[in-house]
C-alpha positions in Angstrom: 16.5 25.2 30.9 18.8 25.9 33.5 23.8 29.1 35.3 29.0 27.8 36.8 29.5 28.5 40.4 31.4 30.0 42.9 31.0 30.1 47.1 32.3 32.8 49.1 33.1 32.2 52.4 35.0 33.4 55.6 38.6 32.7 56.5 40.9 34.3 58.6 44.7 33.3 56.9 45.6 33.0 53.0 46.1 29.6 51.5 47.2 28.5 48.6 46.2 25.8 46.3 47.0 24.5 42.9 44.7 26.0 40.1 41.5 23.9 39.0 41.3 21.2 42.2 38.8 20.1 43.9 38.2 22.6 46.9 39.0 20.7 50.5 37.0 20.7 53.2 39.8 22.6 55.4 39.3 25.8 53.6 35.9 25.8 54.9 36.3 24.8 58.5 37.0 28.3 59.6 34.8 30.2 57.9 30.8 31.6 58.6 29.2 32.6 55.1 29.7 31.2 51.6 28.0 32.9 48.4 28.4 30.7 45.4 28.5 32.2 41.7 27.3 30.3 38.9 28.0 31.1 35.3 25.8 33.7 34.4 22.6 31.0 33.7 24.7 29.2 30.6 25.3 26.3 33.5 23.2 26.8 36.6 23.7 22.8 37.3 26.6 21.4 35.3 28.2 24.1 37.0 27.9 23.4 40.4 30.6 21.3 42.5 29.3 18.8 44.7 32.1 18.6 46.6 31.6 22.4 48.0 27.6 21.5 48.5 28.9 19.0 51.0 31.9 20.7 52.7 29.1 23.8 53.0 27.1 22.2 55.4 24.6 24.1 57.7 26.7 27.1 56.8 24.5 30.1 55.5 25.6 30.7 52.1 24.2 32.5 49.0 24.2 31.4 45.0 25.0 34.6 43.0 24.3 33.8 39.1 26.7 35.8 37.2 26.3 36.8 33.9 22.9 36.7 33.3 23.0 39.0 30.6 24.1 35.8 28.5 21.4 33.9 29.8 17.8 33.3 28.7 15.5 34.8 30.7 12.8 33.3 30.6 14.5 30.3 32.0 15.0 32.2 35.2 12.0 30.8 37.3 12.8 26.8 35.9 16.4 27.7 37.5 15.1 29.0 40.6 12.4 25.7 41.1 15.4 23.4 40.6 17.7 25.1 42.8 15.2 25.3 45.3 14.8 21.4 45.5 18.8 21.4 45.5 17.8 23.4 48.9 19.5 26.5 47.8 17.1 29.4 48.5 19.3 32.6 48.6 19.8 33.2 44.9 20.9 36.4 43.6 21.1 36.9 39.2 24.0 39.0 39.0 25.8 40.9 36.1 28.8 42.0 37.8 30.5 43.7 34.8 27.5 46.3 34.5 27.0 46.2 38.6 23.2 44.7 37.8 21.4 43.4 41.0 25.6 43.1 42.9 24.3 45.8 45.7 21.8 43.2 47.0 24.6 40.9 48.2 26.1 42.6 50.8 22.9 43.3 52.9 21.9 39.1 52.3 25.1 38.2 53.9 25.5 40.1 56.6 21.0 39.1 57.2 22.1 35.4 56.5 25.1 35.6 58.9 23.3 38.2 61.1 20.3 35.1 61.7 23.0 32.2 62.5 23.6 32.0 65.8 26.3 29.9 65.4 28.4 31.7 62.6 27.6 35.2 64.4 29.9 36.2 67.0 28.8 39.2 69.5 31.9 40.8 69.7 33.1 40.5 65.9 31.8 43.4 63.7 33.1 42.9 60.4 32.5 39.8 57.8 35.2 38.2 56.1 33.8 36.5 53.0 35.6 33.5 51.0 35.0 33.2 47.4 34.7 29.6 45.6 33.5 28.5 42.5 35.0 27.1 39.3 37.1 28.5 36.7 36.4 31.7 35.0 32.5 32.5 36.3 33.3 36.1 37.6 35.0 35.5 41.1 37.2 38.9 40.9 34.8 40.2 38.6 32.5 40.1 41.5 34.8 41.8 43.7 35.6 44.7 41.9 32.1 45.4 41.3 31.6 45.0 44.9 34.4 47.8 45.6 32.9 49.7 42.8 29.3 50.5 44.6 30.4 50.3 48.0 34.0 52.2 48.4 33.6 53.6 44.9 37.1 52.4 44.2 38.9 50.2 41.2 40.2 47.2 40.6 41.9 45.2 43.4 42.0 41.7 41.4 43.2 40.8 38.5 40.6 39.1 35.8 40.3 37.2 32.7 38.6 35.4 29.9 39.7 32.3 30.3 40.6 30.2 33.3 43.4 30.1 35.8 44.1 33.9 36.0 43.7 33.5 40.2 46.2 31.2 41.0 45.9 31.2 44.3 44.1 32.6 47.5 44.3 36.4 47.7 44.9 38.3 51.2 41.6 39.7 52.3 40.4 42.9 50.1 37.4 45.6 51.6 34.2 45.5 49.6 32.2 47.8 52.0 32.4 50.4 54.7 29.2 49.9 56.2 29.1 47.0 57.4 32.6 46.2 57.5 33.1 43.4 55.0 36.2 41.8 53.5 36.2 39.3 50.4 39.1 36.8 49.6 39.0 35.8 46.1 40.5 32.5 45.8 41.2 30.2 42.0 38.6 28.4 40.2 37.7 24.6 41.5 36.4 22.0 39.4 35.1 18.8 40.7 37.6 15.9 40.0 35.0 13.9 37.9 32.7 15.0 35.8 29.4 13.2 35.6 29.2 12.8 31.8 30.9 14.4 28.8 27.8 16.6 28.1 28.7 18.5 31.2 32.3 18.8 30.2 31.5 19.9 27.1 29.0 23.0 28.8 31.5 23.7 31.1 34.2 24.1 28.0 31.9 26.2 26.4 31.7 28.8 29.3 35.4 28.8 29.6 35.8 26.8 32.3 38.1 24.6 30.9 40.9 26.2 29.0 39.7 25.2 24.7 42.7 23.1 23.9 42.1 20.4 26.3 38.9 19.5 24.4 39.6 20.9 21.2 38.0 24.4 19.2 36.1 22.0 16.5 34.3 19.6 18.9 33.4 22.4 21.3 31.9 24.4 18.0 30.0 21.3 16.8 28.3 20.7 20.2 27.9 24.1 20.1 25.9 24.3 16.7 23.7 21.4 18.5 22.6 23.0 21.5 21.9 26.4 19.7 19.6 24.0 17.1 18.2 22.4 20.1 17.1 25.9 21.6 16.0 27.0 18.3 18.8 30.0 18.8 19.1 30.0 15.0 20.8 34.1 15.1 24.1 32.6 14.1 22.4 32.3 10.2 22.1 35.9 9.7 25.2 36.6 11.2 27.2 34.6 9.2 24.9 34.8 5.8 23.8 31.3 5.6 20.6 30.5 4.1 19.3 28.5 7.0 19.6 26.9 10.0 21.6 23.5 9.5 23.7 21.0 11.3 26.9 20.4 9.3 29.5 22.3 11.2 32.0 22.5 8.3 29.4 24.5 6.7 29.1 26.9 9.5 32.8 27.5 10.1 33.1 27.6 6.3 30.8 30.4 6.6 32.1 31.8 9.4 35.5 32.1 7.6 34.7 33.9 5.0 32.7 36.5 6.9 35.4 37.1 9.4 37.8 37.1 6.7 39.7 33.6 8.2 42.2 32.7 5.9 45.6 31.2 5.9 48.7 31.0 3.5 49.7 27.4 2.3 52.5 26.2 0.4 51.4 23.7 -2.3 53.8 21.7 -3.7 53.2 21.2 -7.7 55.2 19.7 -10.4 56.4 23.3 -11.5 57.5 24.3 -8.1 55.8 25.2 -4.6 52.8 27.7 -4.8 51.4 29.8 -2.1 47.8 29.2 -2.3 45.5 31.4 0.3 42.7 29.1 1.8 40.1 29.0 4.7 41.3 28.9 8.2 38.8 26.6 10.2 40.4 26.5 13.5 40.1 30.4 13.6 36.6 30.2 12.3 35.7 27.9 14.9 37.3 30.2 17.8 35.5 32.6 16.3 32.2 30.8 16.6 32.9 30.3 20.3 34.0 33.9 21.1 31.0 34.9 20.0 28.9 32.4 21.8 30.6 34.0 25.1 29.9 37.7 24.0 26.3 36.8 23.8 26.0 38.0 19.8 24.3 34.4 18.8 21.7 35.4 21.4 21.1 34.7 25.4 21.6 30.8 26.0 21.1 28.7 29.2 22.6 25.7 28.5 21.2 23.3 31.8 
């Protein structure tokens, strides 16, 4: 099974867009490379925009999976064969909050641009590098962990857990010295239709889109399903169950108790209101889905 994505490309002026479009083909026109990150293997293909793949055109552009320390690895070569028909050969796996495999981007862009004859310009001797992809895969994380091992310097973006921290296109920020190369980090993009509500729900689960658009109790059902599916069965020992299962109530019932997910509510009885204490399952089910997205119910690929 198959990583969310993310392009970056070249442009020369800031622009600013509304958070969680579609990403239009003018933002492209001036620029020479693209690298696209995808969601650290959870959604290699229900990740990816189609909209970008066409506005990319001939342009030389790289797929960086982020995260890939929450993906199954063993998956890695089925996600390379597929994106390889998809005509996407310059893949990097990435983990860009521990820096894995992030120094091997710089030298593929500046080879990729360095081959293109018609994005390389003599008498230009810096790259200016556009990132795209869709909400909440690691575009500033990317970045910083660019500036880290290049300039050895901190943070210049801000980033988040959930989508729609970038709100819109950043002025151009230094990644590396040698070559000269600049990154503008620009808000996530989701394509305007989704193909089916599987890959909504996929994307939901990697944060894409923000929990209470699709609600924490259907997103932790399908959840339950695809880790059943991919015989990922770690959640039973974490929550003290005594086996695998599909009821969801259940789980979260489970999950409550061991993450100590209660709530107060006022009873109304004949002698008076009482305060009874019971379980909380719209905690226990953010729960379940935090720690899907930490990786502690094991390393998923979703596709």
């Amino acid at each position: 099974m198959l990583p969310c994505c993310t392009h970056l490309q070249l442009c020369s002026s800031p622009i600013s867009f509304p958070t969680h479009t579609t990403c239009p083909p003018q933002y492209l026109l001036p620029c020479q490379c693209a690298v696209t990150i995808l969601n650290g293997a959870h959604i290699p293909l229900s990740g990816r925009n189609p909209i970008l793949h066409e506005v990319l055109g001939i342009r030389p552009h790289i797929l960086v999976l982020n995260k890939m320390d929450l993906a199954d690895p063993g998956q890695q070569p089925t996600v390379l064969e597929h994106l390889k028909q998809q005509r996407c050969s310059h893949v990097v796996f990435a983990d860009c909050q521990r820096d894995v495999n992030v120094k091997k981007i710089v030298p593929l862009v500046a080879k990729l641009v360095d081959n293109s004859p018609r994005y390389h310009r003599a008498e230009s001797t810096e790259y200016s590098i556009l990132v795209i992809g869709v909400p909440n895969v690691g575009k500033s994380s990317l970045i910083n962990s660019l500036r880290r091992l290049h300039l050895k310097k901190g943070k210049a973006t801000a980033v988040g857990g959930e989508p729609g921290v970038t709100k819109a296109v950043l002025t151009r920020i230094q990644v590396c010295e040698k070559p000269l190369m600049y990154l503008v980090d620009t808000p996530g993009v989701l394509s305007p239709k989704l193909g089916d509500v599987e890959t909504g729900m996929k994307l939901a689960l990697c944060g894409a889109i923000r929990d209470h658009l699709v609600g924490e109790d259907i997103m932790a059902d399908y959840l339950l399903y695809a880790l059943n599916k991919r015989q990922q069965f770690r959640y039973v020992q974490r929550y003290g169950l005594a086996d695998a299962c599909d009821d969801i109530e259940l789980v979260l019932r489970h999950v409550a108790l061991t993450k100590g997910r209660m709530q107060k509510v006022k009873v109304l009885t004949g002698t008076g209101n009482v305060n009874m204490m019971m379980l909380n399952y719209p905690a226990a089910a953010y729960e379940f889905l935090r720690d899907f997205r930490a990786g502690r119910l094991g390393r998923v690929t979703l596709d």
